[in-house]
C-alpha positions in Angstrom: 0.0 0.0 0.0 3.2 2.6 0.8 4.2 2.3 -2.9 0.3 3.6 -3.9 1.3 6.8 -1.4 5.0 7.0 -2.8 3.3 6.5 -6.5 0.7 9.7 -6.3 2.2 11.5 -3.5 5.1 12.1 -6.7 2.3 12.9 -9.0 1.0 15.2 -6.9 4.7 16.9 -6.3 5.5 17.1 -10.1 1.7 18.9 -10.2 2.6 21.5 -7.9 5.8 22.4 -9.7 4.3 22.5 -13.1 1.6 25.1 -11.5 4.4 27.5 -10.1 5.5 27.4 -13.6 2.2 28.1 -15.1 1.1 31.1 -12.3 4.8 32.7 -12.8 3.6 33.0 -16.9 0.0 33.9 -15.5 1.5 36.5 -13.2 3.9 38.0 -15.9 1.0 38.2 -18.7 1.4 42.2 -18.9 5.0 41.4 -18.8 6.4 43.4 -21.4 8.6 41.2 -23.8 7.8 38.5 -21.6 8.3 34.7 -22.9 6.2 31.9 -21.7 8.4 29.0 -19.9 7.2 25.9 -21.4 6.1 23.3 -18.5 6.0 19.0 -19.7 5.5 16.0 -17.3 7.4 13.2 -18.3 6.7 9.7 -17.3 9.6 7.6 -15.8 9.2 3.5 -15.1 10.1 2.7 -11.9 12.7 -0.1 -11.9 10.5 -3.3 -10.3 12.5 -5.3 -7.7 13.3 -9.1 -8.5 10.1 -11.4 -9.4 7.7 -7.9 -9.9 6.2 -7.0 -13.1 7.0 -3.2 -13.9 3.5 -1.9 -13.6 4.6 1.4 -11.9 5.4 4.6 -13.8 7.1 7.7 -11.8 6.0 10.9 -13.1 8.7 13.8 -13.8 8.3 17.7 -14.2 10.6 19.1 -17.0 10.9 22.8 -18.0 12.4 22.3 -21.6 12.6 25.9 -22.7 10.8 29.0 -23.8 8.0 29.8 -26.0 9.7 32.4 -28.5 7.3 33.4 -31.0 6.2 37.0 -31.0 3.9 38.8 -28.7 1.6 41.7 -29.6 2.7 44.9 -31.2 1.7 48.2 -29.0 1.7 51.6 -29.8 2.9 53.9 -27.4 4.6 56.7 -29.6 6.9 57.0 -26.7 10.6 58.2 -27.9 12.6 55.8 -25.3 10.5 52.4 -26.7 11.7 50.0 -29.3 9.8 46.5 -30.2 11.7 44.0 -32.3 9.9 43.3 -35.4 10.8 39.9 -35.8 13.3 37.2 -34.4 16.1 39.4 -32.2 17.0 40.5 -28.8 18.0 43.4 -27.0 21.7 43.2 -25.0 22.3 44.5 -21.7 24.9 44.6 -19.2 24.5 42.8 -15.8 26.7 41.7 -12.7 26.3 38.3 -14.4 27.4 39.5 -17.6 25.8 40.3 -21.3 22.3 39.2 -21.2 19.1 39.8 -23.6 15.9 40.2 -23.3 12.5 41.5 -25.9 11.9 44.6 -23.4 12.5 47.2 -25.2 10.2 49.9 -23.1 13.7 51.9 -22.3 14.4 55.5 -19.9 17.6 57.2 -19.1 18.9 57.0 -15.3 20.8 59.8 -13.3 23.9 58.4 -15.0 22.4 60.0 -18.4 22.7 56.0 -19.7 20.0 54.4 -21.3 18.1 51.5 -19.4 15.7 49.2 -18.8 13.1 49.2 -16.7 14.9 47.0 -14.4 17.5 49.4 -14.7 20.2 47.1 -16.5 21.9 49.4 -18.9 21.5 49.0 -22.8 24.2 47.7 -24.8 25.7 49.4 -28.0 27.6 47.7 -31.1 30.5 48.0 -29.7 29.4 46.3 -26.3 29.4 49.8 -24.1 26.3 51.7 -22.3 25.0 54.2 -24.5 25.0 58.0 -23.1 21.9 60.3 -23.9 22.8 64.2 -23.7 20.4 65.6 -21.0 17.4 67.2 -22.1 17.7 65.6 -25.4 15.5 64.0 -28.0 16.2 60.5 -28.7 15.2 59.2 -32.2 15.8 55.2 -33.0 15.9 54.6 -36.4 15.0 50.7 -37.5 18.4 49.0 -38.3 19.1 50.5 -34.3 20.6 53.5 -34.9 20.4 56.3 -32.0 20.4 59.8 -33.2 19.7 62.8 -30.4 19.0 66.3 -30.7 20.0 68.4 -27.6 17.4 71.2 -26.0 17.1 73.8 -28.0 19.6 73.0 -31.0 19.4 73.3 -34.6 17.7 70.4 -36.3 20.6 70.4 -38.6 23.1 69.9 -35.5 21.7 66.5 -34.7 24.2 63.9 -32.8 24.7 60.2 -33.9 25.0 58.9 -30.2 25.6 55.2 -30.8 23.7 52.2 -32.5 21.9 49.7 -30.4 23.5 45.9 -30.4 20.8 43.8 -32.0 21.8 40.1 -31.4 19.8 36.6 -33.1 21.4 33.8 -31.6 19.7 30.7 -31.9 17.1 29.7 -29.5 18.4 26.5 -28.4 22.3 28.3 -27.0 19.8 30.2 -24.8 19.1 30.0 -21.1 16.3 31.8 -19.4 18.0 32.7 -15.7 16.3 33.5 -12.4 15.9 37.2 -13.3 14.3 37.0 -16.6 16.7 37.5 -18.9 18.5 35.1 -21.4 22.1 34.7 -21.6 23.8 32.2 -24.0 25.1 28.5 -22.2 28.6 29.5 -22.4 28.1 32.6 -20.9 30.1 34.8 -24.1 28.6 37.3 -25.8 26.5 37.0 -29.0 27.7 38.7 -31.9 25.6 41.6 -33.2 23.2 40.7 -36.0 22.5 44.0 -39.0 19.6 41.8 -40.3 17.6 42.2 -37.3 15.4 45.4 -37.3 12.9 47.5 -34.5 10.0 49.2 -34.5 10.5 52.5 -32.7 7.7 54.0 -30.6 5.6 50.5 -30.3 6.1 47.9 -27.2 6.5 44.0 -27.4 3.7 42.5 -24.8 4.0 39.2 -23.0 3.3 36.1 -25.2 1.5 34.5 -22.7 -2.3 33.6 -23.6 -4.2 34.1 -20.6 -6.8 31.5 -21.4 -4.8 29.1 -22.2 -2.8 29.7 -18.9 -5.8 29.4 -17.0 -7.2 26.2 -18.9 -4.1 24.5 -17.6 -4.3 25.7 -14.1 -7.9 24.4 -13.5 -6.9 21.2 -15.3 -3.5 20.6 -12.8 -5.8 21.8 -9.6 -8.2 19.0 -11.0 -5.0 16.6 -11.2 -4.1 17.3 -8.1 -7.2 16.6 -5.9 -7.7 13.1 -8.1 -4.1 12.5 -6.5 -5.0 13.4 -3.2 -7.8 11.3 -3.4 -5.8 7.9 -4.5 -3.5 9.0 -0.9 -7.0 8.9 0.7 -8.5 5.8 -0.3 -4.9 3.9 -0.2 -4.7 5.1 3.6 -8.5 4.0 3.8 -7.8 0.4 2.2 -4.7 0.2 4.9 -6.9 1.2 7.7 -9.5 -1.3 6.8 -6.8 -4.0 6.3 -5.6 -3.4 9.3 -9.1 -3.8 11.7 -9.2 -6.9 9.8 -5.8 -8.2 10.5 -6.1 -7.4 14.2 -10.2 -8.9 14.6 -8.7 -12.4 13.4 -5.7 -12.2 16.0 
């Protein structure tokens, strides 16, 4: 009867760690440039002992990657905002190193550098934060090119301040860390990629679909109590066996 408890008491494990998988994508579904981690259960026999039949299968939780096709287009005719329009990423700089992300909903910090929202600074072609004059207007042009005009100079006196570093590496070198952002397995840098273009003034939303999000959390909380309920019955069955075995001695 213990291997019925170790059996679904598993399933119900692997259940709960697919739904903290599911309610992060939920929570992050006005996210923007958010990508959906992918959650699969994968069965595992359990190796019978000597003179068993292997009628047990163990259930495993696997994250295998990310969904990475494209989330809606917004307007926001804001200066500092950038979608990618197509396949591409955005690099950064963090304590951990070059990283990417789709975020492209950008400000400036006291440091005059341009940002992210988490405040991780933006990356140029040549792999350094880009500096935006104070009080300036930023244009992006779409191969990434950052063009400025300071407060109250001529039009013709505009400044070429850097180009962005627009990298496409592919999907499968990628690794989705703790903070959200994708870094490539070997931890070097991607190399800048011309072909890959933005969309200045719109926004990349999450790609999460919140239906289907919540489909799949009913259906695991559904999962989950038909678990519980084999634990029940199997403790019932050994409770019952147990009055028996001590009304014949």
């Amino acid at each position: 009867m213990d291997r019925i408890l170790y059996t679904a008491s598993n399933g119900a494990a692997r259940i709960l760690e697919q739904q903290s998988v599911i309610s992060n994508n939920m929570a992050n579904v006005s996210t923007t440039g958010f990508r959906a981690q992918l959650a699969m259960y994968r069965s595992v026999p359990v190796v019978p002992e000597a003179g068993e039949l292997p009628t047990r299968v163990s259930t495993v939780a696997s994250t295998p990657g990310s969904d990475m096709s494209q989330g809606a287009m917004v307007e926001t005719g804001h200066a500092l905002d950038a979608a990618l329009a197509g396949p591409g990423w955005f690099a950064v700089r963090t304590p951990q190193g070059e990283a990417y992300t789709r975020a492209g909903e950008f400000a400036v910090n006291q440091q005059n550098q341009l940002v992210t929202q988490s405040g991780w600074p933006v990356l140029s072609a040549d792999g350094q934060p880009i500096e935006i004059p104070e009080r300036g207007s930023v244009t992006f042009a779409t191969d990434g090119q950052i063009s400025a005009l300071g407060a109250g100079d001529n039009p013709r006196d505009i400044q070429m301040l850097a180009q962005l570093k627009l990298v496409n590496p592919p999907s499968a070198q990628l690794q989705r860390g703790g903070d959200g952002l994708f870094r490539l397995a070997g931890g070097q840098p991607a190399q800048a990629d011309p072909a890959v273009k933005i969309a200045p003034g719109f926004v990349e939303k999450s790609n999460v679909n919140p239906a289907q999000a919540m489909v799949a959390m009913i259906s695991n909380a559904r999962q989950f109590e038909l678990q519980m309920q084999v634990i029940k019955n199997a403790s019932s069955n050994e409770d019952r066996g147990n009055s028996i075995l001590s009304a014949q001695s």
